[in-house]
N, CA, C and O atoms as CSV, one atom per row, in Angstrom:
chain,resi,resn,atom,element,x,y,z
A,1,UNK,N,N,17.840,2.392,-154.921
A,1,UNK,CA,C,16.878,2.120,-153.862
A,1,UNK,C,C,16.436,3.442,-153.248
A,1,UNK,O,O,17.333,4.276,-153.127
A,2,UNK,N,N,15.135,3.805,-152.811
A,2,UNK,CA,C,14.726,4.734,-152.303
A,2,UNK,C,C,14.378,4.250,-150.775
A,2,UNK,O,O,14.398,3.022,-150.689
A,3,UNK,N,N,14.115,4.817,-149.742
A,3,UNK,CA,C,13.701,4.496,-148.683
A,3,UNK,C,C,12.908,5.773,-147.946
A,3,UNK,O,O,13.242,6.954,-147.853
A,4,UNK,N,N,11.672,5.030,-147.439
A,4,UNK,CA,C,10.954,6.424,-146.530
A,4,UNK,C,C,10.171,5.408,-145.180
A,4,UNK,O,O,9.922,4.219,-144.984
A,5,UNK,N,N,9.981,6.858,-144.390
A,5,UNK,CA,C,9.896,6.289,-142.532
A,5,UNK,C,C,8.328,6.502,-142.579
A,5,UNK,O,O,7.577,7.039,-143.394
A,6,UNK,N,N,8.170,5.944,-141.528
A,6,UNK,CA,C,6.400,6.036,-141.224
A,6,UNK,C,C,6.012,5.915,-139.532
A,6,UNK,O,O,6.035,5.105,-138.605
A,7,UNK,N,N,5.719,7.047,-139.786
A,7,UNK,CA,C,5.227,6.769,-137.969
A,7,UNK,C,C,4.123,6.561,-137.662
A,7,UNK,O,O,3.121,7.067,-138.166
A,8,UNK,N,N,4.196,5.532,-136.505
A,8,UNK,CA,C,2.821,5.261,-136.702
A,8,UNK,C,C,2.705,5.477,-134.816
A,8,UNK,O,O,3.581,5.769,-134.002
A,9,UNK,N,N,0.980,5.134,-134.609
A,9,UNK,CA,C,0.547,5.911,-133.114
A,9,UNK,C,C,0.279,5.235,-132.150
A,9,UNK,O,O,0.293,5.771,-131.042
A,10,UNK,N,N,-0.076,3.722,-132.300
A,10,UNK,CA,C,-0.444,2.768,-131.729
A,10,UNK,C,C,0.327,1.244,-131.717
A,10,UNK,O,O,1.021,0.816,-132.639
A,11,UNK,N,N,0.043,0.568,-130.500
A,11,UNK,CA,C,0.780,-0.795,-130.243
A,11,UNK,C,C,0.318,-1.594,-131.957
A,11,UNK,O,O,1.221,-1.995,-132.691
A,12,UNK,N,N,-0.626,-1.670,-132.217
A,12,UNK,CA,C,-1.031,-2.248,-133.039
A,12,UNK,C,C,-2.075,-1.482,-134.484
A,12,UNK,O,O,-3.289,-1.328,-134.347
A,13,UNK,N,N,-1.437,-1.138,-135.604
A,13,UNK,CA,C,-2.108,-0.241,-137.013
A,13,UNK,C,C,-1.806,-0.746,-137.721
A,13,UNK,O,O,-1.114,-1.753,-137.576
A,14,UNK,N,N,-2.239,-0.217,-138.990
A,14,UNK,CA,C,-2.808,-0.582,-140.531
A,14,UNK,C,C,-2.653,1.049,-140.615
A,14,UNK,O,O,-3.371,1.889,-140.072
A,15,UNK,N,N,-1.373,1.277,-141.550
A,15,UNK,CA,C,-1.267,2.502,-141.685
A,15,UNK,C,C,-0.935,2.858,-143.334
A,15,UNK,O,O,0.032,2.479,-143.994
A,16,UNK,N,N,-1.912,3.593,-143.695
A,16,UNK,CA,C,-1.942,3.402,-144.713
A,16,UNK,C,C,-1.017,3.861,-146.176
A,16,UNK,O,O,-1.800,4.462,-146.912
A,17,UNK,N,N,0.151,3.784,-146.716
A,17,UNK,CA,C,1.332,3.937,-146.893
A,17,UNK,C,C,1.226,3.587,-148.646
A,17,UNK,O,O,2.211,3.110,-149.211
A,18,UNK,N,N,-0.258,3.922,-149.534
A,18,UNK,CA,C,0.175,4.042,-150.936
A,18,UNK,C,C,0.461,5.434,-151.003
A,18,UNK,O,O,1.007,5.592,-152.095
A,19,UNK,N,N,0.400,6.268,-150.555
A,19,UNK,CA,C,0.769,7.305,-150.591
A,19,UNK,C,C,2.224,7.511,-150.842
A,19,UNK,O,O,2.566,7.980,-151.927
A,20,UNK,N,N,3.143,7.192,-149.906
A,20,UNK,CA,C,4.390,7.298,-149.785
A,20,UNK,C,C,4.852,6.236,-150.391
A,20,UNK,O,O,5.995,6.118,-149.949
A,21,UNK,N,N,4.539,4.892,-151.575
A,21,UNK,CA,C,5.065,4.384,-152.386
A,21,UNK,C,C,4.911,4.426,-154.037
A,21,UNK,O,O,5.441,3.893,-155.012
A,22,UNK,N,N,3.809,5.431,-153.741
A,22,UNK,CA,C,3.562,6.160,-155.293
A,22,UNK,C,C,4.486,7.214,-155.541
A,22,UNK,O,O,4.721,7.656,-156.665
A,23,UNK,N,N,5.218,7.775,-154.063
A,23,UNK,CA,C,6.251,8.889,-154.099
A,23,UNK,C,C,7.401,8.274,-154.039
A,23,UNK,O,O,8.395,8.862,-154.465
A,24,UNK,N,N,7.486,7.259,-153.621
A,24,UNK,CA,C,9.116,6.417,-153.871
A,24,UNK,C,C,8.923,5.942,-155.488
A,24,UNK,O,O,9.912,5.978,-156.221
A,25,UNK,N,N,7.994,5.626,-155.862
A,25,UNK,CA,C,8.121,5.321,-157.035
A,25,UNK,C,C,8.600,6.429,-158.186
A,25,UNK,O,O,9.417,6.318,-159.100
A,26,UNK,N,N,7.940,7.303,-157.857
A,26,UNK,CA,C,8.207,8.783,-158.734
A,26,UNK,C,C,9.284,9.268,-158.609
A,26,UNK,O,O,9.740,10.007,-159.481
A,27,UNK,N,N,10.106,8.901,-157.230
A,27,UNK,CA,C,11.695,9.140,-157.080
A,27,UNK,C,C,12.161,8.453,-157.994
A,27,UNK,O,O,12.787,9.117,-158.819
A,28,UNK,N,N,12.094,7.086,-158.237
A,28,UNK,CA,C,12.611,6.231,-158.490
A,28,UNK,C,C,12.860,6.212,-160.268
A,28,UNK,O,O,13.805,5.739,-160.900
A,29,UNK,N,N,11.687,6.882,-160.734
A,29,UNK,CA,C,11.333,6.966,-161.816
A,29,UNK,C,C,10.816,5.817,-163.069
A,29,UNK,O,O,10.884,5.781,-164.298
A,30,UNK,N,N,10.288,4.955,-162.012
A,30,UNK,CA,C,9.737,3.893,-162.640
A,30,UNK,C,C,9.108,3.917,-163.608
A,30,UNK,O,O,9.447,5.090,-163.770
A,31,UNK,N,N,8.387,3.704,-164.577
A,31,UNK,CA,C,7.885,3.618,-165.822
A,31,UNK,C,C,6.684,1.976,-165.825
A,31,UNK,O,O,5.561,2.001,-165.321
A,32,UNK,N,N,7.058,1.210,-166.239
A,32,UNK,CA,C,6.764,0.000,-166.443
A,32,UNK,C,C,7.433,-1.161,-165.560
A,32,UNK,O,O,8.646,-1.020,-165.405
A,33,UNK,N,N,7.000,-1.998,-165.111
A,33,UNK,CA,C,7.726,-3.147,-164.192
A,33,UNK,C,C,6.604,-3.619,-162.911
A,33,UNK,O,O,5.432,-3.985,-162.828
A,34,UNK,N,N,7.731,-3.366,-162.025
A,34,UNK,CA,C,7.204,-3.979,-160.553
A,34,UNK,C,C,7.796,-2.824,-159.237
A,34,UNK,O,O,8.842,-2.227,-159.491
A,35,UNK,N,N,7.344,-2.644,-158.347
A,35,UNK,CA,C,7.738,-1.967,-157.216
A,35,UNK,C,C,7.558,-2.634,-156.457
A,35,UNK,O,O,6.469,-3.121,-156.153
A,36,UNK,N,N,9.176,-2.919,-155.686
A,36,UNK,CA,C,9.328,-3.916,-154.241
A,36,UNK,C,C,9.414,-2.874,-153.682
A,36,UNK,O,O,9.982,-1.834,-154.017
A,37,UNK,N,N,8.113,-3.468,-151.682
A,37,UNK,CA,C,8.199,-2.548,-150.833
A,37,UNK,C,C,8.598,-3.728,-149.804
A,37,UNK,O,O,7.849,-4.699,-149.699
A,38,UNK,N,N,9.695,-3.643,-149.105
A,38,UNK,CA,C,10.487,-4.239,-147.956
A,38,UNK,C,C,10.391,-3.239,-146.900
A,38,UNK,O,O,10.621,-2.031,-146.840
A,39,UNK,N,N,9.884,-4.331,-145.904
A,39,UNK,CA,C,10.228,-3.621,-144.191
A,39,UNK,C,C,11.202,-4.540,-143.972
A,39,UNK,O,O,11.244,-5.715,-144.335
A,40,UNK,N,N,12.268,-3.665,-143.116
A,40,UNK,CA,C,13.543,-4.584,-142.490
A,40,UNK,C,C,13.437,-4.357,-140.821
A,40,UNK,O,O,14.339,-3.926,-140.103
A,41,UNK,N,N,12.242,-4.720,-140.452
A,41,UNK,CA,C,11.637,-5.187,-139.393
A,41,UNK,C,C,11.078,-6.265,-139.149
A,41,UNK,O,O,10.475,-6.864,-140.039
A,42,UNK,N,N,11.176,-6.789,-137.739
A,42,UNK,CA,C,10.583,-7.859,-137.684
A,42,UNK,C,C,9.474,-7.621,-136.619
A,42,UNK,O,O,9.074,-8.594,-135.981
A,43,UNK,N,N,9.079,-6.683,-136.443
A,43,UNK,CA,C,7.981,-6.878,-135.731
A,43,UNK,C,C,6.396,-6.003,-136.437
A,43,UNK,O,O,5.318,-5.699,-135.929
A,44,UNK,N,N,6.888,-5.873,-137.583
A,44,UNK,CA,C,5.916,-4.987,-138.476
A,44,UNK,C,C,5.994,-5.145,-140.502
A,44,UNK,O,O,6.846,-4.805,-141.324
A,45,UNK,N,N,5.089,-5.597,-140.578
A,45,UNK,CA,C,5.055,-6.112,-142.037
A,45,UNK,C,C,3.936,-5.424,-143.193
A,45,UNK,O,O,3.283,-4.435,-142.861
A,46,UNK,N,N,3.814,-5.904,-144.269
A,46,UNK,CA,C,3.346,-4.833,-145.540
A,46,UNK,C,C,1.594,-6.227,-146.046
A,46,UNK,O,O,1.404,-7.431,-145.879
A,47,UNK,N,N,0.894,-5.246,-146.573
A,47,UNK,CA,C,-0.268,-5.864,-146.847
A,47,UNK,C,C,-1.267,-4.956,-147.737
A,47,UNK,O,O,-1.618,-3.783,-147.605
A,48,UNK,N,N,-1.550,-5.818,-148.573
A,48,UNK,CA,C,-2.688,-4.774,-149.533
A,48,UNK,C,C,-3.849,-4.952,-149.058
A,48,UNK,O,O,-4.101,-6.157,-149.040
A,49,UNK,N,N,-4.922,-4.145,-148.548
A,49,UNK,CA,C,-6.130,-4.779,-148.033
A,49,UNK,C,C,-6.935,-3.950,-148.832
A,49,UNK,O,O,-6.449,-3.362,-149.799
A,50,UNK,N,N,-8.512,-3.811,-148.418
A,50,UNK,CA,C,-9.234,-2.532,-148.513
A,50,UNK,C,C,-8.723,-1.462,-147.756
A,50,UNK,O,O,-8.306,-1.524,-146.599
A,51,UNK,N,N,-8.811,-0.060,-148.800
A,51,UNK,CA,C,-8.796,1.052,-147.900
A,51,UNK,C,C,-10.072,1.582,-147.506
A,51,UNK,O,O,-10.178,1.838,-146.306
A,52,UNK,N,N,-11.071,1.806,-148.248
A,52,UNK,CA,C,-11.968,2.637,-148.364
A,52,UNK,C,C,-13.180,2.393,-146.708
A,52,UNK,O,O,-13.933,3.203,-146.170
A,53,UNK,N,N,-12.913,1.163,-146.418
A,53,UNK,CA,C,-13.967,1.084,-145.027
A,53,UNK,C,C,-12.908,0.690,-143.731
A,53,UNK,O,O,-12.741,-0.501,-143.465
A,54,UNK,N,N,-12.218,1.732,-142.956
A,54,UNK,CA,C,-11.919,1.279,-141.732
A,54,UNK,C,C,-11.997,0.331,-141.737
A,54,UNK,O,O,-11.100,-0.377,-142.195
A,55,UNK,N,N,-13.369,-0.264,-141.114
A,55,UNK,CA,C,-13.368,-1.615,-140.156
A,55,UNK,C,C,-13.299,-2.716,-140.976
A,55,UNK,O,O,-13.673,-3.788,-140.502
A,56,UNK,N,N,-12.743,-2.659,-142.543
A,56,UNK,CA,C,-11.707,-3.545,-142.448
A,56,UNK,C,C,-10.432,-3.794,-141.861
A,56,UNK,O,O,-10.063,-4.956,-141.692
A,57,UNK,N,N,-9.637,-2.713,-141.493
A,57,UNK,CA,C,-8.692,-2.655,-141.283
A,57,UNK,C,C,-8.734,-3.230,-139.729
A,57,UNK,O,O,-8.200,-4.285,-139.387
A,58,UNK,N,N,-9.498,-2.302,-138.814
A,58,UNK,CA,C,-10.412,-2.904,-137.631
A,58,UNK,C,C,-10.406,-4.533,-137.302
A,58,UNK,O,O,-9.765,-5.037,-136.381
A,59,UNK,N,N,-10.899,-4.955,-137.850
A,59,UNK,CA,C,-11.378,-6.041,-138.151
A,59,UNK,C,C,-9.784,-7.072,-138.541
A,59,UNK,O,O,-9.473,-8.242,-138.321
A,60,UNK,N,N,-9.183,-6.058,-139.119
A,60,UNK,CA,C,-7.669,-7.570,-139.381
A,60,UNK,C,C,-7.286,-7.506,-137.701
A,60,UNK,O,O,-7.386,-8.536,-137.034
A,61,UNK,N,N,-6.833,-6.199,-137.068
A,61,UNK,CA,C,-6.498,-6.334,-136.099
A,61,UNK,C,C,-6.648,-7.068,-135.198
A,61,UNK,O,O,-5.696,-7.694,-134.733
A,62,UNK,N,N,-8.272,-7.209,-134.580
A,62,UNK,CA,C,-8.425,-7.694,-134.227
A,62,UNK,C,C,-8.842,-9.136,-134.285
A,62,UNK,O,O,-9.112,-9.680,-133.214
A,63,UNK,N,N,-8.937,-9.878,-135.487
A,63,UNK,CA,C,-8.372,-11.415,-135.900
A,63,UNK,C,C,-7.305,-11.394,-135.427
A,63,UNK,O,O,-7.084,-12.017,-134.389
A,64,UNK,N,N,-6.412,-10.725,-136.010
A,64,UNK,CA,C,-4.639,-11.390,-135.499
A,64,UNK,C,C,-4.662,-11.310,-133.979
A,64,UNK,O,O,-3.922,-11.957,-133.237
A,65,UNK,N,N,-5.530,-10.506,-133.628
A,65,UNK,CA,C,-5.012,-10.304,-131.728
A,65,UNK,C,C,-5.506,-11.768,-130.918
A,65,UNK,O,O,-4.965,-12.373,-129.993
A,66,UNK,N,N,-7.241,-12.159,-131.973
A,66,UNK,CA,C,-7.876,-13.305,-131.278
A,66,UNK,C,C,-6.854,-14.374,-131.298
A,66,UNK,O,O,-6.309,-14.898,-130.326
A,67,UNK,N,N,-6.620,-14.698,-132.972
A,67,UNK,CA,C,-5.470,-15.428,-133.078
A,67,UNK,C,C,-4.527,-15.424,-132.476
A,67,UNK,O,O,-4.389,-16.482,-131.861
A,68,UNK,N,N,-3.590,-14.580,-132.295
A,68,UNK,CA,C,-2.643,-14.767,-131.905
A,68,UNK,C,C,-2.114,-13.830,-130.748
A,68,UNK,O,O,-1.147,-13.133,-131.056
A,69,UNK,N,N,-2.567,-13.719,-129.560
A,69,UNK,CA,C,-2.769,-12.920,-128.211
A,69,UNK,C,C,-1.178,-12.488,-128.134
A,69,UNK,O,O,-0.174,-12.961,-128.667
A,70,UNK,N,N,-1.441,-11.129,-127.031
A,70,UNK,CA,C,-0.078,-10.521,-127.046
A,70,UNK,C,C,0.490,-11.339,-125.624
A,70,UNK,O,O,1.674,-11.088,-125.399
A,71,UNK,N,N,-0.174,-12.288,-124.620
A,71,UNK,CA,C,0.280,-13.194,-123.946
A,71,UNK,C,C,-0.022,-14.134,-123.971
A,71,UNK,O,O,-0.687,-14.505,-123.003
A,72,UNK,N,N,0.238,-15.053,-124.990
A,72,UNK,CA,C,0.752,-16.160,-125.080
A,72,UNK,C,C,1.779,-16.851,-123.965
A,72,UNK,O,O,2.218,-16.357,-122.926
A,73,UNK,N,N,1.985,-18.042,-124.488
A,73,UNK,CA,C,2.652,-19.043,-123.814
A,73,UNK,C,C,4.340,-19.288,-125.064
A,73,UNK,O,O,4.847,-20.314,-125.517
A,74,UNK,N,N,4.712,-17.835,-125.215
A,74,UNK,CA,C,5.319,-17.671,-125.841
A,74,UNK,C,C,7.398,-18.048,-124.474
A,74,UNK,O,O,7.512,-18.230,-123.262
A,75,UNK,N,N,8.317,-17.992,-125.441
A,75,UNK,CA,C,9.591,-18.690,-124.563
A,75,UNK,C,C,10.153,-17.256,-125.463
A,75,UNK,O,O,10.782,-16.558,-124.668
A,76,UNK,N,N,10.132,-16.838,-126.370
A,76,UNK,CA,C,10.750,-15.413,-126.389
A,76,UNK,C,C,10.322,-14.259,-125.268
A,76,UNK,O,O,9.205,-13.742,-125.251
A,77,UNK,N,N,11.308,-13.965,-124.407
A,77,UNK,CA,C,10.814,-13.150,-123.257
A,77,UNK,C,C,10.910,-10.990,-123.412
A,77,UNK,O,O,11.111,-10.016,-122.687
A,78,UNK,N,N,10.666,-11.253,-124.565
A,78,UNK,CA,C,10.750,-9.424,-125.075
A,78,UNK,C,C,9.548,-8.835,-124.913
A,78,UNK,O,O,9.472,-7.618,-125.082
A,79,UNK,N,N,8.639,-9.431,-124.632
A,79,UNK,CA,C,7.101,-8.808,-124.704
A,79,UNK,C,C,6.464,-8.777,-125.832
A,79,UNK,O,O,5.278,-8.456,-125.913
A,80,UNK,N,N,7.284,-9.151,-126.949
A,80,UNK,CA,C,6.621,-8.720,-127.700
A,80,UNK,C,C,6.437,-10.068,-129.406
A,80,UNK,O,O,6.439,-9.974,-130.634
A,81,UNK,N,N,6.321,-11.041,-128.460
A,81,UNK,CA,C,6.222,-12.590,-129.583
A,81,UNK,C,C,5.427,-12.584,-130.693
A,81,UNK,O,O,5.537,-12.979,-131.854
A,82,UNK,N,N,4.302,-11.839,-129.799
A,82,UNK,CA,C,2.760,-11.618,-130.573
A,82,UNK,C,C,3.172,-10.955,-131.882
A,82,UNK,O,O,2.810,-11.485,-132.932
A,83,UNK,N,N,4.011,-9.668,-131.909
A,83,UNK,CA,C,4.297,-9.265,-133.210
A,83,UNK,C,C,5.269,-9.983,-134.064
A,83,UNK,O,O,5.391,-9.716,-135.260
A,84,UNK,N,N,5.734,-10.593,-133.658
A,84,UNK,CA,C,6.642,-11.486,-134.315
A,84,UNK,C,C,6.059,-12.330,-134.968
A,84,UNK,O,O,6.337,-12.380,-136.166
A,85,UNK,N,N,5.118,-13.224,-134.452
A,85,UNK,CA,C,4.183,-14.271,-135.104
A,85,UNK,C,C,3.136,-13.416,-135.903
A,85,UNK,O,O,2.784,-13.802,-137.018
A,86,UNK,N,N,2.756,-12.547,-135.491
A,86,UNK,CA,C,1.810,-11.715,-136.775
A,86,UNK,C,C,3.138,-11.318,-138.270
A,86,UNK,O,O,3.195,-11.706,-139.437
A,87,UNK,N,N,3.714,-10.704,-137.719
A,87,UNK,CA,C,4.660,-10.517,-139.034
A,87,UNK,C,C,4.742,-11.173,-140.063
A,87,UNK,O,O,4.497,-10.905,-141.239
A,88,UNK,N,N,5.382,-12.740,-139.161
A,88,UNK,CA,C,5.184,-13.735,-140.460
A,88,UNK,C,C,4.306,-14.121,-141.142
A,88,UNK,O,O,4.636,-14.724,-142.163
A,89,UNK,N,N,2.582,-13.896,-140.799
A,89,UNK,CA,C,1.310,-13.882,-141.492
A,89,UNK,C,C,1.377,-12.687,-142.268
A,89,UNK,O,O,0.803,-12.695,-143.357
A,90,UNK,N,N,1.668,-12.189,-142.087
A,90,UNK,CA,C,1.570,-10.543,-143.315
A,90,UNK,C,C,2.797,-10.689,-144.092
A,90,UNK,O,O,2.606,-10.387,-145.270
A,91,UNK,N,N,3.852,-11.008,-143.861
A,91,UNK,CA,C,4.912,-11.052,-144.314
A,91,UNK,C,C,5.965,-9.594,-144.498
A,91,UNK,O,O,5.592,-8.737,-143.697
A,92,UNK,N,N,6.495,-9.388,-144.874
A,92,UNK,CA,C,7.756,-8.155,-144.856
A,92,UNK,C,C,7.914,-7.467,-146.232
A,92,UNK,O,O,8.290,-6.296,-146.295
A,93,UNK,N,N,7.618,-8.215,-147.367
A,93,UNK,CA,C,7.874,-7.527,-148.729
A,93,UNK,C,C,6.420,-7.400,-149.123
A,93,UNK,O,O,5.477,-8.024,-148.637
A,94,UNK,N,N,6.380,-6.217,-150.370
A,94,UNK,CA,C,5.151,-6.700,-151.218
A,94,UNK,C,C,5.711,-6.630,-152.556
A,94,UNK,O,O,6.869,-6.262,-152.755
A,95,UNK,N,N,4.775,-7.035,-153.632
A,95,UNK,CA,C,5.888,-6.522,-155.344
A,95,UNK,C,C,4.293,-6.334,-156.022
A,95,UNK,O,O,3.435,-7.196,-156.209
A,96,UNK,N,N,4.258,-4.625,-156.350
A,96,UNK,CA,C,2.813,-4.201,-157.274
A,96,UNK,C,C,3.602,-4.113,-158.231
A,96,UNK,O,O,4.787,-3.780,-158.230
A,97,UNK,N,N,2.526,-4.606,-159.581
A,97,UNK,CA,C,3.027,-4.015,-160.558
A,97,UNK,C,C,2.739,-2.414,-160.924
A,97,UNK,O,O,1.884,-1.706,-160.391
A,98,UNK,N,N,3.641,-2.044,-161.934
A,98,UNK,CA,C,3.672,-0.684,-162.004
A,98,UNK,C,C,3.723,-0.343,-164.036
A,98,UNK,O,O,4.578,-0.641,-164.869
A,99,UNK,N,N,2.439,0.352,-164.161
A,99,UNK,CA,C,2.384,0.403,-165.695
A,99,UNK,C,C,2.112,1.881,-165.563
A,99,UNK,O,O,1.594,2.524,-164.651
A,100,UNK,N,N,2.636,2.256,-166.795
A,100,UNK,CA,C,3.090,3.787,-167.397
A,100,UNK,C,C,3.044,5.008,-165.834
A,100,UNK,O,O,2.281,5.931,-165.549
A,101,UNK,N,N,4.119,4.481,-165.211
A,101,UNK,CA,C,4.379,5.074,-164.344
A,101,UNK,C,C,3.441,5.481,-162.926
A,101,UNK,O,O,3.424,6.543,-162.304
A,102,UNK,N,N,2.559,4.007,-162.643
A,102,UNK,CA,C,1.363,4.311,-161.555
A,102,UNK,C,C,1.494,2.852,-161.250
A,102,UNK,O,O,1.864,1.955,-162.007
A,103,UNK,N,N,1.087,2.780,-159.893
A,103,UNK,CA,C,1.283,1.605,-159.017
A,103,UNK,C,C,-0.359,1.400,-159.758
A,103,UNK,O,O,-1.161,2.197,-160.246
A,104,UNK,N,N,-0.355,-0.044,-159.554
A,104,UNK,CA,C,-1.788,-0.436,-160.155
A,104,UNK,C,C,-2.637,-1.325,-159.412
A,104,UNK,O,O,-2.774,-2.516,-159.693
A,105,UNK,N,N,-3.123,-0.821,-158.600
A,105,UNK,CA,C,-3.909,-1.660,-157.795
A,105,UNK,C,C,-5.391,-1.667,-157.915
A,105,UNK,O,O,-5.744,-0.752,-158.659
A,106,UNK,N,N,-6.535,-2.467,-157.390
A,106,UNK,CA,C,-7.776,-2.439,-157.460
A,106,UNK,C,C,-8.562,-1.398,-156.942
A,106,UNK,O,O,-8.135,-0.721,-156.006
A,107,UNK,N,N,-9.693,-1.187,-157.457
A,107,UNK,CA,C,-10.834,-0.081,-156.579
A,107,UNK,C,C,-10.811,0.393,-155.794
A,107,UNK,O,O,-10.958,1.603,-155.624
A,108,UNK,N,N,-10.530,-0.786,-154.727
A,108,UNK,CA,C,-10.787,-0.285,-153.138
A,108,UNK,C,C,-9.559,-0.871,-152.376
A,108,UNK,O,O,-9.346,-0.841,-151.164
A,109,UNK,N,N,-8.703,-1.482,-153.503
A,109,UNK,CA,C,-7.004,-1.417,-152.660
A,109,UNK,C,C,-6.351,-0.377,-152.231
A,109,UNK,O,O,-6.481,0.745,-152.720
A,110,UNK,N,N,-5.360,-0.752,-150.986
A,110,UNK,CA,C,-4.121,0.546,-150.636
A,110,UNK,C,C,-3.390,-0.419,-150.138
A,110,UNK,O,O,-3.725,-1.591,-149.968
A,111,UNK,N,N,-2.034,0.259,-149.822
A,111,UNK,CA,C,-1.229,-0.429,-149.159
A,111,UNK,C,C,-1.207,-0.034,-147.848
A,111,UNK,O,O,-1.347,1.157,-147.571
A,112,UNK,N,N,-0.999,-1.137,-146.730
A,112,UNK,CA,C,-0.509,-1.145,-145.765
A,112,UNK,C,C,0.488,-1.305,-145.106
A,112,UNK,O,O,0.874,-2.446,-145.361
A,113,UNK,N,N,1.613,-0.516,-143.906
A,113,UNK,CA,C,2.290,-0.847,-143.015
A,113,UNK,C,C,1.491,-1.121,-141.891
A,113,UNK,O,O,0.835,-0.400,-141.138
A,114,UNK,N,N,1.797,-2.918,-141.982
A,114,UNK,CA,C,0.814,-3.282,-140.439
A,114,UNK,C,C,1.810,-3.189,-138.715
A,114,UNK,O,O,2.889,-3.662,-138.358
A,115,UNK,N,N,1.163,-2.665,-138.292
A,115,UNK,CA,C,2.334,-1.897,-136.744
A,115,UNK,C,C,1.796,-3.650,-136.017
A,115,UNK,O,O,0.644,-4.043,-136.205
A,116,UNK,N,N,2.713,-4.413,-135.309
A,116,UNK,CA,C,2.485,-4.983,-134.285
A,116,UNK,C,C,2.768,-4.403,-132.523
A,116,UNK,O,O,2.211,-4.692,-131.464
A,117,UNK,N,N,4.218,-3.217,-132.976
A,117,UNK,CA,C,4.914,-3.333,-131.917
A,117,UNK,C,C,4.997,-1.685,-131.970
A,117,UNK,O,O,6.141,-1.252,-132.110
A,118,UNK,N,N,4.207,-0.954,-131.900
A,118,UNK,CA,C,4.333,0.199,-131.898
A,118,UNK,C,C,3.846,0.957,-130.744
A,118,UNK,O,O,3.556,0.414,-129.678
A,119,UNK,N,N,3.742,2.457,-131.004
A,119,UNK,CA,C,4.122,3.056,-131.435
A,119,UNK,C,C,5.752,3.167,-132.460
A,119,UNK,O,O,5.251,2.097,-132.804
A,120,UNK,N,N,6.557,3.291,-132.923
A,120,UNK,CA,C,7.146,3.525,-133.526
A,120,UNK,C,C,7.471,4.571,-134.846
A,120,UNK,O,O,6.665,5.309,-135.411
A,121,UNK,N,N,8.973,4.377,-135.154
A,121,UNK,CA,C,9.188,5.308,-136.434
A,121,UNK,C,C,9.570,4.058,-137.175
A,121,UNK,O,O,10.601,3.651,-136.640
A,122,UNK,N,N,9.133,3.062,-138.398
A,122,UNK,CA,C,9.344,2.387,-139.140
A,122,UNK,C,C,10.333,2.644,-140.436
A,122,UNK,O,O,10.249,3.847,-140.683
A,123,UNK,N,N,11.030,2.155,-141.153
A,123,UNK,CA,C,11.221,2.170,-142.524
A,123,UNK,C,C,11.026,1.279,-143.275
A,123,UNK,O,O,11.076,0.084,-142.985
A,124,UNK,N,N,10.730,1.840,-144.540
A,124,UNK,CA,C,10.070,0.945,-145.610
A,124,UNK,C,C,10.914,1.279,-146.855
A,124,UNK,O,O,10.792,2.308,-147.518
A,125,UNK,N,N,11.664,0.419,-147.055
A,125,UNK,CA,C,12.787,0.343,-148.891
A,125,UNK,C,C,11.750,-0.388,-150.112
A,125,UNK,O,O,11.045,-1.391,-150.227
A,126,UNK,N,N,12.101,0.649,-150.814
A,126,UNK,CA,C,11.137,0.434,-152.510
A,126,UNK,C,C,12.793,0.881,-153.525
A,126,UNK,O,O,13.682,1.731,-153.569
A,127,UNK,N,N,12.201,-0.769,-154.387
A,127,UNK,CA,C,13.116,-0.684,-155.470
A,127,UNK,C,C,12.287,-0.898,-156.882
A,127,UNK,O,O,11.442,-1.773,-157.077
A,128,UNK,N,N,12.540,-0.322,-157.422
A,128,UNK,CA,C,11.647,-0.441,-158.823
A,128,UNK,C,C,12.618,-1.655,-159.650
A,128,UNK,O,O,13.826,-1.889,-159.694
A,129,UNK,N,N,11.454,-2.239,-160.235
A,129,UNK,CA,C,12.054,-3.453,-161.204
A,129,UNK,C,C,11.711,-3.480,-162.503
A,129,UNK,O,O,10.671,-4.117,-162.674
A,130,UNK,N,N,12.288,-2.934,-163.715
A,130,UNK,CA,C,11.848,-2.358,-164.894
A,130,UNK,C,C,11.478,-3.946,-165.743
A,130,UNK,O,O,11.989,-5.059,-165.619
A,131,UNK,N,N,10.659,-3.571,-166.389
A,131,UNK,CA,C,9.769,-4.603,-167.128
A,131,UNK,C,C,10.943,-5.139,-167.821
A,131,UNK,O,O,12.019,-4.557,-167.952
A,132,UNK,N,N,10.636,-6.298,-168.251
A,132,UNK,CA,C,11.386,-6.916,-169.277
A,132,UNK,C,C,11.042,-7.406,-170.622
A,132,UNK,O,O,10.444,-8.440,-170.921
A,133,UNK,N,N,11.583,-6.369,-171.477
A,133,UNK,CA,C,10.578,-6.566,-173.121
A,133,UNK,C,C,11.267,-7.562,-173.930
A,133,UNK,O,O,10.825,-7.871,-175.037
């Protein structure tokens, strides 16, 4: 297992993190398979979106905020429910596949660490899963 941190600047980002799983991967020395990326957080989760235009990213934020407001009529009293219930819409793992040693995603894909509850220093665990011939 490899693991790397991500800091991010704001209560709420889309930070963009193929960078640092094309380098866990290259630790890892993956080849062919799959690359699992796990956050072992619960107030911040993983997502492939567009990279190439901001205000997509823009734009998720603020859906999840319409959706799901940071004061609510929430009974968890931490301040912070709103990221909790976003989490579970993005979810915590992702699994790309990975051929001749390159994460393989679309045109205008990247990966994301989505921040609910930040600022923060996050971690993110990548395990490579070798193909099966």
């Amino acid at each position: 297992m490899y693991s790397f941190s991500v800091a991010t600047t704001a209560r709420e980002q889309m930070a963009d993190i193929t960078r640092e799983a094309a380098a866990a991967l290259a630790a890892l020395g993956g080849r062919n398979g799959a690359l699992l990326l796990f956050s072992p957080h619960t107030t911040c989760g993983l997502t492939i979106n567009e990279g190439a235009d901001p205000s997509v990213q823009r734009d998720m934020i603020v859906a999840l905020k319409r959706l799901i407001p940071l004061h609510g009529d929430y009974l968890h009293a931490e301040g912070n429910s709103d990221a909790h219930l976003k989490t579970t819409l993005t979810g915590t793992s992702l699994l790309v596949i990975v051929e001749d040693g390159a994460i393989k995603l679309g045109t205008w894909q990247r990966i994301f660490l989505c921040e609910y509850d930040g600022p923060r220093r996050r971690t993110v665990w990548a395990q490579f899963l070798p193909a099966q011939d």
